[in-house]
C-alpha positions in Angstrom: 43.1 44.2 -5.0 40.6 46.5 -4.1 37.8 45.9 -1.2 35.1 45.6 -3.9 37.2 42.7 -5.5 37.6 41.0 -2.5 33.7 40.7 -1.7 33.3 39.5 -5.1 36.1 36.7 -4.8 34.4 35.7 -1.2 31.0 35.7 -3.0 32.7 33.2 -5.7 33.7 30.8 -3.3 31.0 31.1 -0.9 27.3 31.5 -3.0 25.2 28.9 -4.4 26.2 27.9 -7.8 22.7 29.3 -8.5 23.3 32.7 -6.9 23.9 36.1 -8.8 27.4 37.1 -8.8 28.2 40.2 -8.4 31.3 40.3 -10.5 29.1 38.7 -13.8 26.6 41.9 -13.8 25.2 42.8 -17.0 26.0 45.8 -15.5 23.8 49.1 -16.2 22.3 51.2 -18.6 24.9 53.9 -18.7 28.2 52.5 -18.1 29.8 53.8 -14.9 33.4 53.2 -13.1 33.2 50.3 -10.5 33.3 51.6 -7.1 36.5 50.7 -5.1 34.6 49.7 -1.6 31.0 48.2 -2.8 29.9 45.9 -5.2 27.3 46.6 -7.9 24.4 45.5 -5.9 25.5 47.3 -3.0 25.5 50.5 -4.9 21.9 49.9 -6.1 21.1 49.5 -2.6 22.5 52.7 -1.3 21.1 54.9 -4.2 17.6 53.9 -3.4 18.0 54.7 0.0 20.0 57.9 -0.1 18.7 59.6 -3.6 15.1 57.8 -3.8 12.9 60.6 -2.6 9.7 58.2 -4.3 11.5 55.3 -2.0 10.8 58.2 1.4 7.1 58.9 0.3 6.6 55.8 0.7 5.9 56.2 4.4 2.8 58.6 3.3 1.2 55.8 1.7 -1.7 53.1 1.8 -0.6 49.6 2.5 -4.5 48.9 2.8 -6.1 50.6 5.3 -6.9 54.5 4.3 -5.8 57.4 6.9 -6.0 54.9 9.6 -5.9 56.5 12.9 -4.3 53.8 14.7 -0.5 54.9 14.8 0.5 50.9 14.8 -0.7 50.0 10.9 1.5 49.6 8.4 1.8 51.8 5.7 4.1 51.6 2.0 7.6 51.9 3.7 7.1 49.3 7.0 5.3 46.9 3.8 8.7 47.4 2.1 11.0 46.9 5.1 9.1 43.4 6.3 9.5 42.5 2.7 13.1 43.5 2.7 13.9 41.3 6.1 11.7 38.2 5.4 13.6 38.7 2.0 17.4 38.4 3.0 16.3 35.7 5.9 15.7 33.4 2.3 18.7 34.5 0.8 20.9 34.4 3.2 19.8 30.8 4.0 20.0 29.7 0.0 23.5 31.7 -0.2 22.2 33.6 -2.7 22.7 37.2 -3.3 22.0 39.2 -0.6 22.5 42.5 -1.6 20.8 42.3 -4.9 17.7 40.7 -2.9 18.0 44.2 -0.6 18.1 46.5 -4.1 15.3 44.8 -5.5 12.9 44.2 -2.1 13.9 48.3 -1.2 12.8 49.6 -4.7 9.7 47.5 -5.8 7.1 49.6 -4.9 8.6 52.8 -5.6 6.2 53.3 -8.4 2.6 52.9 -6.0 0.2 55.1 -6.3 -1.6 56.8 -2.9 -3.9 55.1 -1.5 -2.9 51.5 -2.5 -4.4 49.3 -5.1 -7.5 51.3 -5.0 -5.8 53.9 -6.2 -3.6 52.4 -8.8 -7.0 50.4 -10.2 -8.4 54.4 -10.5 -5.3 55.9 -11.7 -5.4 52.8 -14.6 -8.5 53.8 -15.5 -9.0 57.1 -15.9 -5.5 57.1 -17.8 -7.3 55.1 -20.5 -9.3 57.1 -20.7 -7.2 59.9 -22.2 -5.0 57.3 -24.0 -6.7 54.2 -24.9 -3.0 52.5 -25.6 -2.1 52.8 -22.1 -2.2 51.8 -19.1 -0.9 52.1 -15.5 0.7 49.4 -13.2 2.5 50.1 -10.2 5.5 47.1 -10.6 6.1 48.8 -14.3 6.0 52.4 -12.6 8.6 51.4 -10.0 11.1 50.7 -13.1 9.7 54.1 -14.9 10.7 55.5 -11.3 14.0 54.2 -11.1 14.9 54.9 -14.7 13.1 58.1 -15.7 11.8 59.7 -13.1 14.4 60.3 -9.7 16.6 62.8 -9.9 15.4 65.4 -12.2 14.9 62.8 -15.1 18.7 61.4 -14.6 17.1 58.6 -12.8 19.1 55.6 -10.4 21.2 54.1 -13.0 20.6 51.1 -11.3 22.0 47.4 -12.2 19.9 45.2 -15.3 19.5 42.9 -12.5 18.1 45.1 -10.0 15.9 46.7 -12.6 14.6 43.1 -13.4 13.7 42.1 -10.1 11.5 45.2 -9.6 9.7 44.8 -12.8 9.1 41.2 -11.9 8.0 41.5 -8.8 4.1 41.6 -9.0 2.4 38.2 -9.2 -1.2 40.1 -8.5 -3.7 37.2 -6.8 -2.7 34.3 -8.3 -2.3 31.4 -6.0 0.8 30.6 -4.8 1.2 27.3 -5.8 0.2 28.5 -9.6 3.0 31.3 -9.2 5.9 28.9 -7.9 5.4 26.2 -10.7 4.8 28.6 -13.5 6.8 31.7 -13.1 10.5 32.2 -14.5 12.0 35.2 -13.1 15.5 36.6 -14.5 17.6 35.9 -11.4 16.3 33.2 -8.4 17.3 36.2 -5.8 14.0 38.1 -7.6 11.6 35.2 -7.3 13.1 35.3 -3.5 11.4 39.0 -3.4 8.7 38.2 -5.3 7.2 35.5 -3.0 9.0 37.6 0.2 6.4 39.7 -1.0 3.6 37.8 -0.8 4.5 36.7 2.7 5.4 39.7 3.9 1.7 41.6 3.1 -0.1 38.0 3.8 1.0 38.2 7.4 0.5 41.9 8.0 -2.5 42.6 6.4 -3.6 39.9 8.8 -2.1 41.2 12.0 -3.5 44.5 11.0 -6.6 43.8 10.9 -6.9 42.0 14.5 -4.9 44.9 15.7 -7.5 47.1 14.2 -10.4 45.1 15.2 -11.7 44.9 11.6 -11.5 41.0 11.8 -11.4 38.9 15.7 -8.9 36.0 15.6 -11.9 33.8 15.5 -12.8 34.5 12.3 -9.6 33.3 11.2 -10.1 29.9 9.6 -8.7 27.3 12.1 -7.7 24.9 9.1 -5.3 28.5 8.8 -4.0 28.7 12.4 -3.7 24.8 13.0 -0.7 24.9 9.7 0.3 28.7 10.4 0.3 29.0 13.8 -1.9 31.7 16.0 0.6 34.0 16.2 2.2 36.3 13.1 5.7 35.4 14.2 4.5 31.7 13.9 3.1 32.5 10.9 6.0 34.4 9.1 8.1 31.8 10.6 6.3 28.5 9.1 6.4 30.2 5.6 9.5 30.8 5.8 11.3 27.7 7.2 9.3 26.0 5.0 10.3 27.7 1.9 14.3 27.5 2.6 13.6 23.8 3.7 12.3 22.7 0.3 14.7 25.0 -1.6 18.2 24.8 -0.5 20.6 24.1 -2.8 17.8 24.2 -6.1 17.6 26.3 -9.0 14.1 27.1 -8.4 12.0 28.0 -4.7 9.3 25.2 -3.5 7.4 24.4 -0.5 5.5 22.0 0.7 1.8 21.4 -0.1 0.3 21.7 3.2 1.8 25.2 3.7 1.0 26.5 0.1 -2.2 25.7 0.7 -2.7 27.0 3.9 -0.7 30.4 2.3 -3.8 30.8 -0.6 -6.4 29.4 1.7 -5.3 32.7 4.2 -4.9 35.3 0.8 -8.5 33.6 -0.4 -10.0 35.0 3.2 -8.2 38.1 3.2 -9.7 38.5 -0.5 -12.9 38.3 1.1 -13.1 39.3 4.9 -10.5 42.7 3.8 -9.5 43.4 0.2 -12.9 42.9 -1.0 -15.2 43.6 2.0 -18.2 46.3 2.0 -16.2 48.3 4.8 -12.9 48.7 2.7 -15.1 49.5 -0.6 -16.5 52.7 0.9 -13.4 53.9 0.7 -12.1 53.0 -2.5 -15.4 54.2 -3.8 -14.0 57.7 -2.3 -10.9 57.5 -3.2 -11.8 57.0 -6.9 -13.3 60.5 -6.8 -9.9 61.8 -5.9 -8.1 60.3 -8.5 -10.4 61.1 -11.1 -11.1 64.5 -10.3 -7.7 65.1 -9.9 -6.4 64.0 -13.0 -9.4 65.9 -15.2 -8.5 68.6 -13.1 -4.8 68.6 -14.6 -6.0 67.6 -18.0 -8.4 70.6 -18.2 -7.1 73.5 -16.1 -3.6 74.7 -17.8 -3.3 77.1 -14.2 -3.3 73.8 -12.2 -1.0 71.6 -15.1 1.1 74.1 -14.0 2.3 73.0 -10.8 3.7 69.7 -13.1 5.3 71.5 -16.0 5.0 75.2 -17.6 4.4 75.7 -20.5 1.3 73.7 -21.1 1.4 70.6 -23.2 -1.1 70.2 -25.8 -0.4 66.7 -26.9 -3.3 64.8 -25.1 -1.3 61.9 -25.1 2.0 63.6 -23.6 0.1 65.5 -20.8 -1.4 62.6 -19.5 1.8 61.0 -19.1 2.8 63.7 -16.8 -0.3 64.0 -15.1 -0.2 60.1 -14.3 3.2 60.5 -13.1 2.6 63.5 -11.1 -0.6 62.1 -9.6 1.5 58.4 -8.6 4.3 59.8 -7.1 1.6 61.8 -4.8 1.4 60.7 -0.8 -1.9 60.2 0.4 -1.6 63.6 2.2 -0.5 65.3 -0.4 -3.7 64.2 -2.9 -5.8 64.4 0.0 -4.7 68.3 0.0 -4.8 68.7 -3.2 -8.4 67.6 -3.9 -9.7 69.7 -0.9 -7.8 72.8 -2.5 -9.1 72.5 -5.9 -12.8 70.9 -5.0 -13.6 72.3 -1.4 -14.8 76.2 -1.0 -12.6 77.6 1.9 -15.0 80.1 3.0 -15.2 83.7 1.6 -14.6 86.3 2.9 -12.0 85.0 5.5 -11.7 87.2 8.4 -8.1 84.2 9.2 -5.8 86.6 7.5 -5.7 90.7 7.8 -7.7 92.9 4.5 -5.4 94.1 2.0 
Protein backbone atom coordinates (compact mmCIF):
# COMPACT_ATOMS: atom_id res chain seq x y z
CA UNK A 1 0.00 0.00 0.00
CA UNK A 2 1.49 3.14 -1.04
CA UNK A 3 1.73 6.38 1.35
CA UNK A 4 -0.91 8.13 -0.75
CA UNK A 5 -3.30 5.17 -0.03
CA UNK A 6 -2.74 5.20 3.42
CA UNK A 7 -3.75 9.10 3.85
CA UNK A 8 -6.80 8.25 1.99
CA UNK A 9 -7.77 5.17 4.26
CA UNK A 10 -6.89 7.57 7.51
CA UNK A 11 -9.12 10.26 5.80
CA UNK A 12 -11.97 7.45 5.48
CA UNK A 13 -12.06 6.71 8.96
CA UNK A 14 -11.29 9.90 10.36
CA UNK A 15 -13.42 12.93 8.17
CA UNK A 16 -16.84 13.97 8.55
CA UNK A 17 -19.31 11.84 6.65
CA UNK A 18 -19.82 15.31 4.95
CA UNK A 19 -16.13 15.85 4.00
CA UNK A 20 -14.55 15.37 0.49
CA UNK A 21 -12.64 12.28 0.20
CA UNK A 22 -9.77 12.29 -1.40
CA UNK A 23 -9.92 8.81 -2.82
CA UNK A 24 -13.73 9.67 -4.51
CA UNK A 25 -12.18 12.69 -6.82
CA UNK A 26 -13.85 13.28 -9.92
CA UNK A 27 -10.51 13.48 -10.63
CA UNK A 28 -9.11 16.03 -13.47
CA UNK A 29 -9.46 17.19 -16.84
CA UNK A 30 -6.66 15.31 -18.33
CA UNK A 31 -6.29 12.09 -16.68
CA UNK A 32 -2.95 11.69 -14.90
CA UNK A 33 -1.15 8.69 -12.81
CA UNK A 34 -1.91 9.04 -9.05
CA UNK A 35 1.08 10.17 -7.28
CA UNK A 36 2.66 7.51 -4.89
CA UNK A 37 3.31 10.03 -1.75
CA UNK A 38 0.34 12.86 -2.00
CA UNK A 39 -3.16 12.76 -2.48
CA UNK A 40 -5.02 14.54 -5.19
CA UNK A 41 -5.69 17.67 -3.20
CA UNK A 42 -2.25 17.81 -2.05
CA UNK A 43 -0.96 17.89 -5.57
CA UNK A 44 -3.32 20.83 -6.40
CA UNK A 45 -1.90 22.45 -3.56
CA UNK A 46 1.71 22.12 -4.43
CA UNK A 47 1.20 23.07 -8.21
CA UNK A 48 -0.23 26.38 -7.31
CA UNK A 49 2.48 27.05 -5.16
CA UNK A 50 5.46 25.83 -7.10
CA UNK A 51 4.25 26.46 -10.97
CA UNK A 52 1.65 29.42 -10.23
CA UNK A 53 3.74 32.32 -11.35
CA UNK A 54 -0.08 34.44 -11.39
CA UNK A 55 -0.38 32.81 -7.61
CA UNK A 56 3.58 34.94 -6.91
CA UNK A 57 2.20 38.32 -8.53
CA UNK A 58 -0.03 38.24 -6.37
CA UNK A 59 2.25 39.98 -3.78
CA UNK A 60 2.32 43.13 -6.43
CA UNK A 61 -1.22 43.58 -6.09
CA UNK A 62 -4.07 45.77 -4.49
CA UNK A 63 -6.01 44.24 -1.65
CA UNK A 64 -7.58 47.83 -1.30
CA UNK A 65 -5.38 50.39 -0.61
CA UNK A 66 -3.36 51.60 -3.95
CA UNK A 67 0.72 51.96 -3.73
CA UNK A 68 0.34 52.31 -0.07
CA UNK A 69 3.43 53.53 1.43
CA UNK A 70 3.02 51.98 4.69
CA UNK A 71 5.16 48.59 4.36
CA UNK A 72 2.49 46.84 7.03
CA UNK A 73 -0.82 46.76 4.56
CA UNK A 74 -1.85 43.96 2.99
CA UNK A 75 -1.66 43.31 -0.39
CA UNK A 76 -3.25 40.14 -2.87
CA UNK A 77 -0.85 37.38 -1.51
CA UNK A 78 -0.99 38.21 2.69
CA UNK A 79 -5.25 38.50 1.60
CA UNK A 80 -4.75 35.02 0.25
CA UNK A 81 -2.64 33.53 3.05
CA UNK A 82 -5.14 34.95 6.09
CA UNK A 83 -7.79 33.38 3.97
CA UNK A 84 -5.87 30.24 3.59
CA UNK A 85 -5.26 29.95 7.64
CA UNK A 86 -8.79 31.24 8.93
CA UNK A 87 -9.68 28.56 6.19
CA UNK A 88 -8.11 25.26 7.44
CA UNK A 89 -8.81 26.56 11.35
CA UNK A 90 -12.80 25.68 9.98
CA UNK A 91 -11.84 22.64 8.34
CA UNK A 92 -9.84 21.19 10.49
CA UNK A 93 -12.40 21.74 13.35
CA UNK A 94 -15.44 20.23 10.98
CA UNK A 95 -12.92 17.28 9.85
CA UNK A 96 -13.37 18.20 6.59
CA UNK A 97 -10.93 18.25 3.91
CA UNK A 98 -8.06 20.08 4.66
CA UNK A 99 -6.01 19.98 1.80
CA UNK A 100 -8.66 20.64 -0.79
CA UNK A 101 -9.70 23.77 1.54
CA UNK A 102 -5.69 24.81 1.11
CA UNK A 103 -5.95 24.25 -3.03
CA UNK A 104 -8.94 26.15 -3.33
CA UNK A 105 -8.23 29.27 -0.59
CA UNK A 106 -4.32 29.33 -2.36
CA UNK A 107 -5.73 29.63 -5.99
CA UNK A 108 -8.97 31.85 -5.77
CA UNK A 109 -7.70 35.01 -6.60
CA UNK A 110 -5.25 33.99 -9.05
CA UNK A 111 -7.27 35.64 -11.74
CA UNK A 112 -7.33 39.55 -9.98
CA UNK A 113 -6.69 42.21 -11.86
CA UNK A 114 -4.03 45.20 -10.48
CA UNK A 115 -5.30 47.37 -8.49
CA UNK A 116 -8.18 45.43 -6.96
CA UNK A 117 -11.86 45.72 -7.64
CA UNK A 118 -11.28 49.04 -9.10
CA UNK A 119 -9.57 47.61 -11.53
CA UNK A 120 -11.39 44.48 -12.34
CA UNK A 121 -14.83 46.89 -12.47
CA UNK A 122 -12.45 48.97 -15.34
CA UNK A 123 -11.00 46.03 -16.96
CA UNK A 124 -15.06 44.65 -17.27
CA UNK A 125 -15.87 47.59 -18.88
CA UNK A 126 -13.76 48.61 -21.29
CA UNK A 127 -13.77 44.77 -22.39
CA UNK A 128 -17.41 45.27 -23.39
CA UNK A 129 -16.72 47.51 -24.99
CA UNK A 130 -14.77 45.70 -27.73
CA UNK A 131 -17.02 42.63 -27.29
CA UNK A 132 -20.47 43.39 -26.17
CA UNK A 133 -20.90 39.36 -25.24
CA UNK A 134 -18.31 39.51 -22.65
CA UNK A 135 -17.41 40.29 -19.70
CA UNK A 136 -14.62 40.06 -17.04
CA UNK A 137 -14.80 38.65 -13.40
CA UNK A 138 -11.92 37.96 -11.46
CA UNK A 139 -13.44 34.36 -9.53
CA UNK A 140 -14.05 33.22 -13.42
CA UNK A 141 -10.49 34.40 -14.42
CA UNK A 142 -8.86 32.49 -11.53
CA UNK A 143 -10.36 29.23 -13.27
CA UNK A 144 -9.33 30.70 -16.92
CA UNK A 145 -5.83 30.98 -15.01
CA UNK A 146 -5.61 27.67 -13.68
CA UNK A 147 -6.92 25.98 -16.77
CA UNK A 148 -5.64 28.05 -19.77
CA UNK A 149 -3.42 30.36 -18.97
CA UNK A 150 -0.09 28.93 -16.48
CA UNK A 151 2.36 27.27 -18.03
CA UNK A 152 2.51 28.29 -21.56
CA UNK A 153 -1.26 27.49 -22.20
CA UNK A 154 -0.79 23.75 -20.53
CA UNK A 155 -2.30 25.16 -17.45
CA UNK A 156 -2.49 23.41 -13.58
CA UNK A 157 -4.38 20.36 -14.43
CA UNK A 158 -5.89 20.81 -11.27
CA UNK A 159 -8.71 18.53 -9.50
CA UNK A 160 -12.80 19.19 -10.61
CA UNK A 161 -13.01 19.89 -7.05
CA UNK A 162 -10.42 22.36 -6.64
CA UNK A 163 -11.49 23.99 -9.86
CA UNK A 164 -15.03 24.28 -8.34
CA UNK A 165 -14.14 25.84 -5.29
CA UNK A 166 -12.22 28.66 -7.04
CA UNK A 167 -15.02 29.41 -9.39
CA UNK A 168 -17.39 29.53 -6.51
CA UNK A 169 -15.72 31.44 -4.35
CA UNK A 170 -17.09 35.09 -4.98
CA UNK A 171 -20.31 35.97 -3.11
CA UNK A 172 -19.56 39.88 -4.10
CA UNK A 173 -21.64 42.09 -1.16
CA UNK A 174 -24.32 40.25 -0.35
CA UNK A 175 -24.99 39.93 3.27
CA UNK A 176 -23.86 37.21 4.98
CA UNK A 177 -26.79 35.85 6.38
CA UNK A 178 -28.48 35.98 2.58
CA UNK A 179 -25.21 34.00 1.32
CA UNK A 180 -25.31 31.20 4.16
CA UNK A 181 -29.09 30.29 3.62
CA UNK A 182 -29.09 30.60 -0.06
CA UNK A 183 -25.92 29.38 -1.59
CA UNK A 184 -25.09 25.71 -2.60
CA UNK A 185 -21.62 25.19 -3.32
CA UNK A 186 -20.27 21.87 -4.95
CA UNK A 187 -18.26 20.60 -1.95
CA UNK A 188 -18.93 22.09 1.93
CA UNK A 189 -14.88 22.47 2.15
CA UNK A 190 -15.55 25.42 -0.78
CA UNK A 191 -18.40 27.25 1.06
CA UNK A 192 -15.59 26.90 4.04
CA UNK A 193 -13.34 29.27 1.66
CA UNK A 194 -15.87 31.08 0.46
CA UNK A 195 -17.07 32.57 3.82
CA UNK A 196 -13.13 32.23 5.06
CA UNK A 197 -13.09 34.75 2.57
CA UNK A 198 -15.34 37.07 3.69
CA UNK A 199 -13.81 36.94 7.18
CA UNK A 200 -10.57 37.04 6.24
CA UNK A 201 -10.83 40.66 4.14
CA UNK A 202 -13.69 41.88 6.70
CA UNK A 203 -11.10 41.87 9.47
CA UNK A 204 -8.14 43.17 7.55
CA UNK A 205 -9.57 45.76 5.58
CA UNK A 206 -10.51 46.88 9.13
CA UNK A 207 -7.22 46.64 10.80
CA UNK A 208 -5.77 48.29 7.89
CA UNK A 209 -7.41 51.02 7.93
CA UNK A 210 -6.69 52.05 11.79
CA UNK A 211 -3.18 51.01 11.10
CA UNK A 212 -3.26 53.47 8.27
CA UNK A 213 -5.17 56.08 10.08
CA UNK A 214 -7.84 56.30 7.30
CA UNK A 215 -10.51 55.40 9.98
CA UNK A 216 -9.78 55.92 14.27
CA UNK A 217 -11.24 52.97 16.29
CA UNK A 218 -13.91 55.35 17.40
CA UNK A 219 -15.57 55.47 14.40
CA UNK A 220 -16.00 51.91 14.59
CA UNK A 221 -19.61 51.29 15.44
CA UNK A 222 -19.70 50.05 19.17
CA UNK A 223 -22.90 47.82 18.49
CA UNK A 224 -19.55 46.20 16.17
CA UNK A 225 -16.92 46.07 18.97
CA UNK A 226 -19.37 45.13 21.88
CA UNK A 227 -20.22 41.44 19.60
CA UNK A 228 -16.66 41.45 17.80
CA UNK A 229 -14.45 42.45 20.13
CA UNK A 230 -11.86 45.62 19.99
CA UNK A 231 -9.25 43.80 18.84
CA UNK A 232 -8.78 41.93 15.13
CA UNK A 233 -7.69 38.78 16.87
CA UNK A 234 -10.99 39.03 18.94
CA UNK A 235 -12.64 39.74 15.98
CA UNK A 236 -11.26 36.86 13.62
CA UNK A 237 -11.66 34.75 16.62
CA UNK A 238 -15.55 35.46 17.43
CA UNK A 239 -16.37 34.67 13.67
CA UNK A 240 -14.73 31.91 13.73
CA UNK A 241 -15.64 29.96 16.92
CA UNK A 242 -18.88 30.96 16.14
CA UNK A 243 -19.08 29.48 12.82
CA UNK A 244 -17.44 25.90 13.83
CA UNK A 245 -19.84 26.10 17.00
CA UNK A 246 -23.01 26.14 14.90
CA UNK A 247 -21.58 23.84 12.24
CA UNK A 248 -19.96 20.83 13.54
CA UNK A 249 -21.03 17.80 12.43
CA UNK A 250 -23.83 19.57 9.51
CA UNK A 251 -24.02 19.30 6.02
CA UNK A 252 -24.23 22.96 5.69
CA UNK A 253 -22.07 26.10 7.67
CA UNK A 254 -24.33 28.43 10.14
CA UNK A 255 -23.88 30.87 12.78
CA UNK A 256 -25.59 32.53 15.06
CA UNK A 257 -27.72 35.63 14.49
CA UNK A 258 -26.02 38.09 16.71
CA UNK A 259 -22.65 37.46 15.07
CA UNK A 260 -24.01 37.47 11.39
CA UNK A 261 -25.34 40.52 12.02
CA UNK A 262 -22.64 42.15 13.64
CA UNK A 263 -20.42 40.48 10.42
CA UNK A 264 -22.79 42.64 7.68
CA UNK A 265 -23.32 45.46 10.07
CA UNK A 266 -19.14 45.76 9.99
CA UNK A 267 -19.02 44.94 5.78
CA UNK A 268 -22.14 47.73 5.63
CA UNK A 269 -19.51 50.39 7.27
CA UNK A 270 -16.63 49.33 5.49
CA UNK A 271 -18.94 49.75 2.25
CA UNK A 272 -19.29 53.21 3.36
CA UNK A 273 -16.37 54.63 5.58
CA UNK A 274 -13.59 52.57 2.81
CA UNK A 275 -14.79 50.73 -0.27
CA UNK A 276 -16.99 53.52 -1.21
CA UNK A 277 -15.48 56.66 0.47
CA UNK A 278 -14.49 60.00 -1.46
CA UNK A 279 -10.68 59.29 -0.43
CA UNK A 280 -10.52 55.69 -2.08
CA UNK A 281 -12.60 57.01 -5.31
CA UNK A 282 -9.78 59.37 -6.24
CA UNK A 283 -7.96 56.63 -6.90
CA UNK A 284 -10.05 54.35 -8.71
CA UNK A 285 -10.97 57.34 -10.73
CA UNK A 286 -7.10 57.14 -11.63
CA UNK A 287 -6.72 53.93 -11.97
CA UNK A 288 -9.64 53.68 -14.59
CA UNK A 289 -7.42 55.79 -16.83
CA UNK A 290 -4.78 53.11 -16.68
CA UNK A 291 -6.87 50.41 -17.56
CA UNK A 292 -8.47 52.04 -20.31
CA UNK A 293 -5.74 53.57 -21.85
CA UNK A 294 -3.92 50.62 -21.67
CA UNK A 295 -6.12 48.30 -23.23
CA UNK A 296 -6.98 50.88 -26.38
CA UNK A 297 -3.44 51.17 -26.46
CA UNK A 298 -3.06 47.34 -27.23
CA UNK A 299 -6.17 47.30 -29.30
CA UNK A 300 -4.87 50.05 -31.63
CA UNK A 301 -1.07 50.02 -31.67
CA UNK A 302 -0.05 46.47 -33.43
CA UNK A 303 3.96 47.73 -32.17
CA UNK A 304 2.66 47.58 -28.52
CA UNK A 305 0.07 44.19 -29.18
CA UNK A 306 3.32 42.96 -29.76
CA UNK A 307 4.74 42.56 -26.43
CA UNK A 308 1.42 39.97 -26.02
CA UNK A 309 1.54 37.95 -29.22
CA UNK A 310 3.29 38.51 -32.85
CA UNK A 311 1.81 38.47 -35.43
CA UNK A 312 -1.02 40.74 -34.91
CA UNK A 313 -4.62 39.49 -34.54
CA UNK A 314 -7.16 41.08 -36.47
CA UNK A 315 -10.19 39.37 -35.00
CA UNK A 316 -11.53 42.22 -32.69
CA UNK A 317 -13.02 39.75 -30.73
CA UNK A 318 -9.84 37.39 -30.33
CA UNK A 319 -7.41 40.33 -29.57
CA UNK A 320 -9.32 41.55 -26.86
CA UNK A 321 -9.21 38.32 -25.26
CA UNK A 322 -5.47 38.54 -25.11
CA UNK A 323 -5.35 42.03 -24.22
CA UNK A 324 -7.72 41.37 -21.18
CA UNK A 325 -5.65 38.53 -20.21
CA UNK A 326 -2.47 40.28 -20.61
CA UNK A 327 -3.68 43.43 -18.85
CA UNK A 328 -5.13 40.96 -15.59
CA UNK A 329 -2.28 39.09 -15.07
CA UNK A 330 -0.32 42.65 -14.82
CA UNK A 331 1.04 43.73 -11.13
CA UNK A 332 0.28 47.06 -10.13
CA UNK A 333 3.98 47.96 -10.88
CA UNK A 334 4.08 46.45 -13.84
CA UNK A 335 0.76 48.57 -15.31
CA UNK A 336 1.93 51.42 -13.41
CA UNK A 337 5.19 51.17 -15.85
CA UNK A 338 3.63 50.50 -18.58
CA UNK A 339 1.25 53.40 -18.71
CA UNK A 340 4.10 55.87 -17.86
CA UNK A 341 6.11 54.26 -20.92
CA UNK A 342 3.42 54.54 -23.37
CA UNK A 343 1.59 57.88 -22.00
CA UNK A 344 4.43 59.92 -20.22
CA UNK A 345 7.13 61.94 -22.54
CA UNK A 346 10.60 61.00 -21.07
CA UNK A 347 12.34 64.06 -22.02
CA UNK A 348 14.18 64.56 -25.33
CA UNK A 349 17.04 64.90 -25.97
CA UNK A 350 18.42 62.88 -22.93
CA UNK A 351 21.84 63.85 -22.00
CA UNK A 352 21.30 60.09 -19.19
CA UNK A 353 22.83 57.89 -21.88
CA UNK A 354 26.06 58.74 -24.16
CA UNK A 355 25.13 60.18 -28.26
CA UNK A 356 25.34 57.51 -30.76
Amino acid sequence: MTIREQIEEREHAYLSPFATLSAESAGRLRPEPPCPVRTIFQRDRDRIIHLCRAFRRLAQKTQVFISPREDHLRTRLSHTLEVSQIARTIAKALRLNEELVEAIALAHDVGHTPFGHAGEDSLDEVYRSYDAAAHFAHHEHSLRVVDVLERQGQGLNLSHETRDGIVSHSKSMNDLQTDLRTARLPTLEAMVVRVADRIAYLNHDLDDCLRAGFLSPEQVPRDIVEVLGERHSQRVGAMVCDLIGHSLDRPQLSMSDEIVQATDTLKNFLVEHLYQSPRIRQETDKVDGIIRGLFDLYMKDDQAFSEIASPPVPDTRERARLVCDYIAGMTDRFARTQYLRYFLPTGFPSFEQPHQ
